[in-house]
N, C-alpha and C positions, 0 to 999 in steps of 0.2 A: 483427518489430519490431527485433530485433537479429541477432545474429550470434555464431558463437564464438570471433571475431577481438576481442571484448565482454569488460572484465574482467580484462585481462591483468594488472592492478593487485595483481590477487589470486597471483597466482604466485610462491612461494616466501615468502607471508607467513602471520602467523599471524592467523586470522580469530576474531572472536567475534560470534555473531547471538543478540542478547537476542530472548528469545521464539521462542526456535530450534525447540520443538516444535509451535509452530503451522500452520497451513495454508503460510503463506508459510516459513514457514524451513524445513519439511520439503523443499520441491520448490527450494528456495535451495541445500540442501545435495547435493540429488539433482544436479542440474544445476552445480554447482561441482565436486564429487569426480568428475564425469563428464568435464567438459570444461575445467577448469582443474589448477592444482598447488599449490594452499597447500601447506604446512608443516603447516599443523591449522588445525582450525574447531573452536570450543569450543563448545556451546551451552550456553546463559545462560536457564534456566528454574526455574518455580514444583514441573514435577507430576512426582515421581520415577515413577509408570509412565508417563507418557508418555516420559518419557525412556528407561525401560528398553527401552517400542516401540522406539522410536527405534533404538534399540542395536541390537536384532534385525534390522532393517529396512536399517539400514545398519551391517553388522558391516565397518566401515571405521579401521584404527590411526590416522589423522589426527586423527580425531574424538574431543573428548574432552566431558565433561557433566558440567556444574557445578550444581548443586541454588541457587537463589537466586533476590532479588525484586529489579527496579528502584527499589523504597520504599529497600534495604537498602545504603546509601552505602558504609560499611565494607567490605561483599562484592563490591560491584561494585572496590573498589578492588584487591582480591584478584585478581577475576578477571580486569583489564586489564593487571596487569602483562604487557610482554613482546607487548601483542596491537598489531599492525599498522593494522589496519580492522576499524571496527566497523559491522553494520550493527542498526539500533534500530528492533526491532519488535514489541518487547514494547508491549502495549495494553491496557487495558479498551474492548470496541470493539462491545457491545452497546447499544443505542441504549436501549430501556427499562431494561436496566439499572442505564444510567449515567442514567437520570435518575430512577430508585426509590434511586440508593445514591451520592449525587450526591459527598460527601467520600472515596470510598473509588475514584471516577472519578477527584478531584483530585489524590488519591495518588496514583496510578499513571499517568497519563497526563502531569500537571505536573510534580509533583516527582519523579517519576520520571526523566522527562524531564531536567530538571535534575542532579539526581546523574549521569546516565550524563554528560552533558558535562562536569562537572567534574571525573569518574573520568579520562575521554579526555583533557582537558588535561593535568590532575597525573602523568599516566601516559605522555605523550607519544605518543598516538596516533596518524598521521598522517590520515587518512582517518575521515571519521564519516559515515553517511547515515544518515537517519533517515525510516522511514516515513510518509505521510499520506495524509490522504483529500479527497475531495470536499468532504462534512461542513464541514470546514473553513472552506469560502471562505463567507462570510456566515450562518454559523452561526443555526440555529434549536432546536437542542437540544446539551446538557447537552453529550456526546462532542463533537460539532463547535467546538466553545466550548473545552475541552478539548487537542484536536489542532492549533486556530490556535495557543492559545498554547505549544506544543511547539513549532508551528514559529519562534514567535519568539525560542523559544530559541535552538532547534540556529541561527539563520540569525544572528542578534545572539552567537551564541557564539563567532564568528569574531574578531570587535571584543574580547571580552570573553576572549579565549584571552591579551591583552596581548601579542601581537608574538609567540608560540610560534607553531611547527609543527604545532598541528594543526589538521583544516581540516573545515570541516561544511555539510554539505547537507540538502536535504530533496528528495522524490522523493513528488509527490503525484499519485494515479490513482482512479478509480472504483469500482463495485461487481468483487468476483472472483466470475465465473461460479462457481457452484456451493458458493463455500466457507460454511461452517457458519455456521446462522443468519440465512442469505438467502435470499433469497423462491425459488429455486430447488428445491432441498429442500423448503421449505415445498409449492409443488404440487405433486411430486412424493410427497410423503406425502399429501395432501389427494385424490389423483387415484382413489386405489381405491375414494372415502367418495362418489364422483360429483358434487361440488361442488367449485369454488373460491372464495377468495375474494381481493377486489381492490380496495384500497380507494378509487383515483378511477381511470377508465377513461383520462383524459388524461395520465397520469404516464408518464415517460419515466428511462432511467438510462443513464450511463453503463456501459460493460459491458469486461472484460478479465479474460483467464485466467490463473491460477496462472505459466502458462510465460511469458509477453510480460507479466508485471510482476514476475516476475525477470530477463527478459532488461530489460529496461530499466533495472531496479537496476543490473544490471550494465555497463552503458554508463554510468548516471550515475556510478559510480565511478570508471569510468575517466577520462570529461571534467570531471568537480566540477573546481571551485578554489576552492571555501571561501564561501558566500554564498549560491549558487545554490538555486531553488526549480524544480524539472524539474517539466513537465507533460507526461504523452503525449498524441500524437495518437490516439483509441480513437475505436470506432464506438457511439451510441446505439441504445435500442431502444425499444420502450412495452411498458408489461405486457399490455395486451393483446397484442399478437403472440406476447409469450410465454408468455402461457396459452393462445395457439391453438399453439404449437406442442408445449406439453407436455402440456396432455389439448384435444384440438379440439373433441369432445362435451360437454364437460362441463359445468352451466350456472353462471353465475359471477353471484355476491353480492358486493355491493358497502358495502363497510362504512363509511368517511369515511377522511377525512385522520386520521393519528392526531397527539396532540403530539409535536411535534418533527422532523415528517416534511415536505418538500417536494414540488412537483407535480414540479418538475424541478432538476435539478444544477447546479452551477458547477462549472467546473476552473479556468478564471480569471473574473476578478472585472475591471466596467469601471473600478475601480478600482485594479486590476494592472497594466493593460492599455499604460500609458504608462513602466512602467517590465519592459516583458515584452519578448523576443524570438523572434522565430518563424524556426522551422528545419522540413525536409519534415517529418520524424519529431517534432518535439516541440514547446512551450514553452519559453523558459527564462526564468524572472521574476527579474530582480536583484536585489538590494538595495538600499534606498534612505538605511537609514538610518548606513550605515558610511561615513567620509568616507575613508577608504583602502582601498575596495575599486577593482579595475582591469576596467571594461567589455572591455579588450580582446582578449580571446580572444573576443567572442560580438559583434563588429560585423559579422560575413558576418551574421546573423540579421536577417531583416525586420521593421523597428518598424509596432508593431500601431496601426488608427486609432482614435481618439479615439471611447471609448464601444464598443468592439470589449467583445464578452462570448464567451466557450465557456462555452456551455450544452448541455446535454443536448437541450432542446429545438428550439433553432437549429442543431448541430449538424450538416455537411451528408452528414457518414460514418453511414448508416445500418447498422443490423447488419439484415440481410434474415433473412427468415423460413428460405429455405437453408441460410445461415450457420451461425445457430444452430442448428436441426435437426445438421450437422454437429460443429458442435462441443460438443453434448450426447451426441450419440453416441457419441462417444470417452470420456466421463466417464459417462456408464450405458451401458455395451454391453450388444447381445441385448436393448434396449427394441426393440419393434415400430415405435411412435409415434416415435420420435426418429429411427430410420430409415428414415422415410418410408412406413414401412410400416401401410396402416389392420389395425388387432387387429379 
């Protein structure tokens, strides 16, 4: 999906990724200190041992790790002094979670959200991009409901920066193969008990890995100009295929839809759709409500037709039974089953 010509933006600057101990910031940092040259990446987190992981894991001097919450306005102002780009990926991003602990999702995801752009303006940040999800686009639970209005921040933040230097994005993608608390792991624990479970046979996801949604971060950093809502192109799957590819024997129970849960995804919305533009590799949905933002860097982009939706389900990039076998493989090595191999 990208390349390591991706990012260049980041060379010679000082980086800070809230929620740096995460899944996504871990493999953000892995792949920046590899292939790029900040000056330092600060990571911006809640859990001092995950930090200290961290530390061990990447015993790198660029790196440095700030103990802090997105809720904590004050800290965050601490911590942007002097920081170049920010990428914002701190979340509450458990679905029943946020919807058993529905004000302590609003903290952290809104006003969360909020403080880190005001930190970036006040602070003169050039660059901000900010996480999001699927979820998002016609919201049916608590999180998704949550992350739209995150991104009306970061994308309204532009207008609301009053004529400064700094410029804010958003970078919305799908499910991350395998990362914590997705249905991945979940079979994969379920698989030794000889059942699975699946809640509607017809449900479909979007699907991208840890590496091709930091390589995309990374492009969108370097093409942003302040507005932008980037969507990639990813392939779909159905959970059915992916429970025949990670136990094929096993016999699978089927539970309901749960709240909050969809049959299948959006990444745009047919109400995007007329102010979105299409490029081979992405999305790029504009902004409609800034009256000084400039369409012109994204007119080579094809306007999408009227009532145009990416969905999971219409989607025409399928992820093949192959695919995935492959690309589980590499994330459980020495499984039998994942490498085609019958146990």
């Amino acid at each position: 999906m990208g390349s390591t010509s991706m990012g260049r933006c980041l060379d010679g600057k000082t980086v800070l990724v809230t929620g740096g101990t995460g899944s996504f910031g871990q493999q953000f940092v892995d792949v920046v200190l590899r292939t790029r040259h900040p000056e330092a990446i600060r990571i911006y987190s809640r859990d001092e041992l995950k930090q200290h992981e961290m530390q061990q894991r990447f015993p790198d001097k660029r790196l440095r790790f700030l103990i802090g919450d997105v809720r904590d306005k004050e800290r965050l102002y601490r911590a942007m002094r002097g920081v170049d780009v920010v990428v914002h990926a701190a979340a509450l991003k458990q679905v029943p979670a946020c919807e058993y602990n529905p004000f302590e999702a609003v903290k952290t995801n809104v006003l969360g959200a909020a403080n880190v752009i005001d930190a970036a303006i006040d602070c003169g940040v050039e660059r901000v991009l900010a996480i999001s999800t699927d979820k998002a686009v016609s919201p049916v639970n608590l999180y998704g409901a949550t992350k739209l209005c995150a991104e009306k921040l970061f994308i309204q933040g532009n207008f609301y920066s009053g004529g400064g230097t700094t410029r804010l994005s958003c970078a919305r993608y799908g499910n991350v193969v395998a990362s914590r608390g997705s249905v991945i792991p979940l079979f994969l624990e379920q698989r030794p008990k000889g059942s699975l479970t699946v809640t509607d046979r017809r449900m479909t996801r979007f699907w991208i890995t840890l590496e091709q949604g930091v390589e995309f971060v990374l492009r969108c950093l370097d093409s942003m100009h302040g507005g932008e809502l980037f969507v990639p192109k990813i392939p779909s799957m159905s959970l059915m295929d992916l429970a025949s590819v990670i136990a094929p024997e096993c016999p699978i129970t089927f539970t309901g839809i749960r709240p909050g849960e969809k049959l299948h995804e959006l990444l745009v919305s047919p109400d995007e759709a007329w102010h979105t533009r299409e490029f081979p590799e992405m999305f790029v949905i504009l902004p409609v409500a800034d009256p000084e933002y400039d369409a012109t860097p994204w007119e080579a982009g094809k306007p999408l037709p009227a009532g145009f939706v990416y969905s999971s389900e219409t989607n025409p990039a399928r992820l093949s039974v192959e695919q995935l076998r492959e690309m589980l493989s590499q994330l459980v090595p020495g499984d039998p089953l994942l490498a085609g191999v019958e146990g």
